[in-house]
C-alpha positions in Angstrom: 164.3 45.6 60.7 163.4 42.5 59.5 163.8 40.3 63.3 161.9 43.3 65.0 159.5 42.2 61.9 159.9 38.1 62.7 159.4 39.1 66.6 156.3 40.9 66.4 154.5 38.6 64.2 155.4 35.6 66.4 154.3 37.6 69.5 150.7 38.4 68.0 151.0 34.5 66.7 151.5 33.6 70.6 149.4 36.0 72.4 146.7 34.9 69.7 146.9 31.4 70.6 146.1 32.3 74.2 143.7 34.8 74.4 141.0 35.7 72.2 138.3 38.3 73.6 137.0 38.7 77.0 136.0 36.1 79.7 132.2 35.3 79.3 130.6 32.3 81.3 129.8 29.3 80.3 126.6 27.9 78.0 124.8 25.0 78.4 121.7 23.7 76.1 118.9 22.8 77.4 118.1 19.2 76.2 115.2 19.1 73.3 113.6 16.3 74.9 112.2 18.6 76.9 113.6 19.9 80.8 112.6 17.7 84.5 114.3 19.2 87.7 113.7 18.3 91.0 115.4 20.0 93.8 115.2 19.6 97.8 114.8 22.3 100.1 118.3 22.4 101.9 119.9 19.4 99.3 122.9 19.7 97.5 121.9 17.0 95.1 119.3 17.7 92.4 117.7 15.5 90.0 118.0 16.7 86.6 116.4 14.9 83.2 116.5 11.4 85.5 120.6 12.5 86.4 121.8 13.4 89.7 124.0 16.9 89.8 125.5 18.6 92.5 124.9 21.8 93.2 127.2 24.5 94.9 125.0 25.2 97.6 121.7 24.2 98.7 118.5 25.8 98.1 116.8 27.3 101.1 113.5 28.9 102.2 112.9 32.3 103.2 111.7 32.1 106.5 110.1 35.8 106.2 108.1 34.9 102.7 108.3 31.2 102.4 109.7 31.6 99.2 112.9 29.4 97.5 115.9 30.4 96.6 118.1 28.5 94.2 121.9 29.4 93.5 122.6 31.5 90.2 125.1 28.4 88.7 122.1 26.1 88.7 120.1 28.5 86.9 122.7 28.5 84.2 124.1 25.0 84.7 120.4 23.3 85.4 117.9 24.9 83.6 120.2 25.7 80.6 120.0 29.5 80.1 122.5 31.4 79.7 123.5 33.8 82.2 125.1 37.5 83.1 126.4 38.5 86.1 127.0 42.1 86.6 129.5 42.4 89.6 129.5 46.2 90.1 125.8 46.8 89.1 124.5 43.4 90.7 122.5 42.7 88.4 121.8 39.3 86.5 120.3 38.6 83.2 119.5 35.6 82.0 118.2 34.6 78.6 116.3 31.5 77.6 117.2 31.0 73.5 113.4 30.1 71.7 113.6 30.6 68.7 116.1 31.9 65.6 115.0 33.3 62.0 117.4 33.7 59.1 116.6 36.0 56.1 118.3 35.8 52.2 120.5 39.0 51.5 122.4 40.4 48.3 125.7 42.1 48.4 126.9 43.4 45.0 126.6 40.0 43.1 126.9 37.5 46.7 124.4 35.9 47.8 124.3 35.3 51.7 121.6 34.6 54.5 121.8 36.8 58.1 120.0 35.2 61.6 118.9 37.0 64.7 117.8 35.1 68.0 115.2 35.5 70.3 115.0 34.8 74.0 112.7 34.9 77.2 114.7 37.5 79.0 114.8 38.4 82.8 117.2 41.1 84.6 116.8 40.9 88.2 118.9 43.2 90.5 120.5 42.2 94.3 118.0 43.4 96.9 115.5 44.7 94.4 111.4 43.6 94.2 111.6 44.9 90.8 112.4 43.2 87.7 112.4 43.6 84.1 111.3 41.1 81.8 110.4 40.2 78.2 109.1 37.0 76.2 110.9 37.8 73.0 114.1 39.6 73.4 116.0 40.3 70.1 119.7 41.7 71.5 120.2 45.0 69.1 116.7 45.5 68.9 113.9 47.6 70.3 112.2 45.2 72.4 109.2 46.0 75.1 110.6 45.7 78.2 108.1 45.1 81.6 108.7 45.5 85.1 107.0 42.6 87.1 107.1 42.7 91.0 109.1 39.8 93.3 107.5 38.1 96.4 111.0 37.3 97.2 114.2 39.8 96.0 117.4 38.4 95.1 119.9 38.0 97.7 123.2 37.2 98.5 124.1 34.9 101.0 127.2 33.1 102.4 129.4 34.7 98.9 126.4 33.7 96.7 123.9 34.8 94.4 120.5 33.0 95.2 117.5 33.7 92.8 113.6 33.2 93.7 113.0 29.7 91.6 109.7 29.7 91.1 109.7 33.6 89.8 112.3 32.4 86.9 111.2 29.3 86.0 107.5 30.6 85.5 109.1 33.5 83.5 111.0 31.1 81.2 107.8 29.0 80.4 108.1 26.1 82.8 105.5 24.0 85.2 106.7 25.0 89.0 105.4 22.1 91.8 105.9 22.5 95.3 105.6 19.2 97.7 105.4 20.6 101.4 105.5 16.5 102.4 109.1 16.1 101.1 109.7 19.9 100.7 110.8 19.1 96.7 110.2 21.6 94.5 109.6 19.7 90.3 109.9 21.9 87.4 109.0 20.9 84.0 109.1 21.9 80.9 105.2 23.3 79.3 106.1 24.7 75.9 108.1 23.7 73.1 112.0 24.0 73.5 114.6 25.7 71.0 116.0 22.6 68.9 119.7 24.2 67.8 120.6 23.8 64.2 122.7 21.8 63.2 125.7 23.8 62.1 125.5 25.5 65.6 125.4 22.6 67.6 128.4 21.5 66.0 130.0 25.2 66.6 128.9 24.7 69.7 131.3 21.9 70.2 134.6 23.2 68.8 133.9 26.9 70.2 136.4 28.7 72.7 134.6 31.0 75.3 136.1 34.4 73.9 139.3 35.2 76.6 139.6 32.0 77.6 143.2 30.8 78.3 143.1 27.4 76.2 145.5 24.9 75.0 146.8 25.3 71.4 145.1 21.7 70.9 142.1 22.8 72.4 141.7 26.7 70.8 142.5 25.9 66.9 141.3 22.7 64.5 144.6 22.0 62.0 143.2 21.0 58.7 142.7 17.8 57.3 145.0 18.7 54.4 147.9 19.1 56.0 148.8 20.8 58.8 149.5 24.0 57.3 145.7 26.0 58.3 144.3 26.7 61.6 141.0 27.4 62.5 139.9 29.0 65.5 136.4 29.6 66.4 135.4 31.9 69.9 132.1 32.6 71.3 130.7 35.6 73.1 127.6 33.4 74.0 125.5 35.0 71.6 127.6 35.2 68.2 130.8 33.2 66.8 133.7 34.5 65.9 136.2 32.9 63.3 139.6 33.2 62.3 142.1 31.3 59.8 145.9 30.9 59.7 148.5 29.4 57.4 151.9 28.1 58.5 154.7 30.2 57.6 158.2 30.1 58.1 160.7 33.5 58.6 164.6 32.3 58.9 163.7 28.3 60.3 161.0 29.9 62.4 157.5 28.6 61.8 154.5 30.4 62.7 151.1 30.5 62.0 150.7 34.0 60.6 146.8 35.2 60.3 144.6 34.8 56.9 141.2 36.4 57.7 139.2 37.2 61.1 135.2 37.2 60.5 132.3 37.0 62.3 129.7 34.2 61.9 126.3 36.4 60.6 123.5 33.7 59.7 123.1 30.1 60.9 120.8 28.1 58.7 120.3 23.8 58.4 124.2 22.9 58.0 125.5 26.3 56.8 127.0 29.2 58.7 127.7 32.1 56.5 130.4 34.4 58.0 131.5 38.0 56.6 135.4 38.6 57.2 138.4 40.6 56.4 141.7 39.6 54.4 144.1 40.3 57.4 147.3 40.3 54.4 145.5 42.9 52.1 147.0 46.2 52.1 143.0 47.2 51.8 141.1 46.0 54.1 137.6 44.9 52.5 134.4 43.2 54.4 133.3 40.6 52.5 130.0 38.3 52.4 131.3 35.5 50.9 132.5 33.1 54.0 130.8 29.8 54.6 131.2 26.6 57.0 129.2 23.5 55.8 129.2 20.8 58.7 129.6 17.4 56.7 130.2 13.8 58.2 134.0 14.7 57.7 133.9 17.7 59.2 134.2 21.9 58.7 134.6 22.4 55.0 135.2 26.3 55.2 135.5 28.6 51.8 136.2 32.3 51.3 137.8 34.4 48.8 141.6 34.4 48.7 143.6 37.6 48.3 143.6 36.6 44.5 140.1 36.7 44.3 139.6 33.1 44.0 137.5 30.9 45.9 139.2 28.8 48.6 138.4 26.1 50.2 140.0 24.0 53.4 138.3 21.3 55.8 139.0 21.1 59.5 137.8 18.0 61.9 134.8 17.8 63.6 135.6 17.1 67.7 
């Protein structure tokens, strides 16, 4: 009994280390100096805040509507939002981050803080002159949604998704300049740009894409301590996800058996406050108490240990 005990925990322990959640793509920020892109009508090369990048395939016109089409990975990859693709609806939604608001909160005698985003959001569907948009999209709320027309639907063509430029740029608040001459297309930013805080840029950097098949290196931070604590943080794209294990050894087997799993529920300054679970506790309780403070020498993280003391441990920055 106690082996099939040993072999399941190291199971979980391995299958932990390797996947975390589902496969989600890929986020980039857009830079808070503000967003320049010039692209060439049938050019894989575009010029993006003064730096050349390739892109996967060339933008083209539509010889029926003389509209451009740009490639869905430079939307994401380009531009900076994050985007959806829906392979069995077709459908693409793409969210431009612009702002985020925290609020204080009480539970029993903790005190916390909770954040919600909001985005310029745009779901366009293959083939369709219809799409829906909204300038301030809160995911899990009711938000007014509008259905705008398309010159130009999307399409795909030669395996890939091509979008109408000039429909999403305007959408997500930037200056669109067309140059028949040279046939360049220059989009600029015209309002203000999302400035991350500073504990979520640094999240940012140590997150794992939720699913994501990672080295052990690469999906956990050991602490600073010693190397007896892991810390793993995933993403979904739109929330964080945390968990924490300690080194233990079972019969001259050493594993890393799991403390807590929580989810990250305000962002604010330096601070991340998370609400978690006590994964060794017979009774499982949700507590408020979970922070993350980014310092110079890296993730100090404290919670509540299963005997209801407060715990700290500090993980590197990378």
């Amino acid at each position: 009994m106690k082996s099939r005990r040993l072999l399941s925990i190291f199971t979980a322990c391995s299958l932990l280390v390797m996947f975390v959640g589902v496969i989600m793509p890929s986020k980039v920020l857009a830079e808070t100096s503000g967003t320049t892109v010039v692209l060439q009508v049938n050019s894989t090369t575009a010029i993006v805040n003064g730096e050349s990048v390739t892109l996967d395939v060339a933008p083209y016109i539509d010889a029926s509507n003389g509209r451009t089409l740009v490639p869905l990975r430079f939307i994401s990859e380009s531009l900076g939002y994050l985007v959806k693709w829906d392979d069995q609806d077709k459908t693409v939604r793409i969210y431009n981050k612009i702002d985020m608001n925290s609020v204080d909160r009480t539970e029993g005698s903790v005190e916390y803080f909770t954040s919600w985003s909001t985005y310029k959001y745009v779901k366009l569907t293959i083939g369709s002159n219809v799409a829906e948009t909204c300038g301030e999209y809160i995911i899990g709320e009711y938000v007014n949604i509008e259905k705008e027309s398309l010159d130009q639907a999307p399409v795909i063509k030669d395996g890939r998704t091509m979008l109408p430029v000039r429909f999403i740029s305007e959408q997500m608040g930037l200056n669109v300049e067309w140059d028949g001459k040279t046939q360049t297309i220059t989009i600029t930013s015209k309002e203000k740009e999302y400035v991350p805080e500073l504990i979520e840029a640094e999240l940012e950097k140590v997150a794992v894409p939720s699913g994501e098949a990672v080295r052990f290196e690469r999906a956990y931070l050991q602490s600073e301590q010693s190397d007896d604590w892991l810390l793993h943080v995933n993403t979904d794209d739109f929330n964080y996800y945390i968990g924490i294990n300690v080194k233990k050894t079972y019969d001259s087997i050493v594993i890393y058996e799991p403390v807590l799993s929580g989810d990250v529920i305000g962002l604010k300054g330096d601070t991340a406050c998370f609400g978690y679970s006590l994964l060794q506790q017979e009774k499982q309780e949700y507590k408020y108490d979970g922070t993350i403070i980014v310092t110079e020498e890296g993730f100090i993280v404290s919670y509540t240990d299963e005997n209801g003391e407060k715990f700290s441990i500090t993980f590197p920055k990378r």
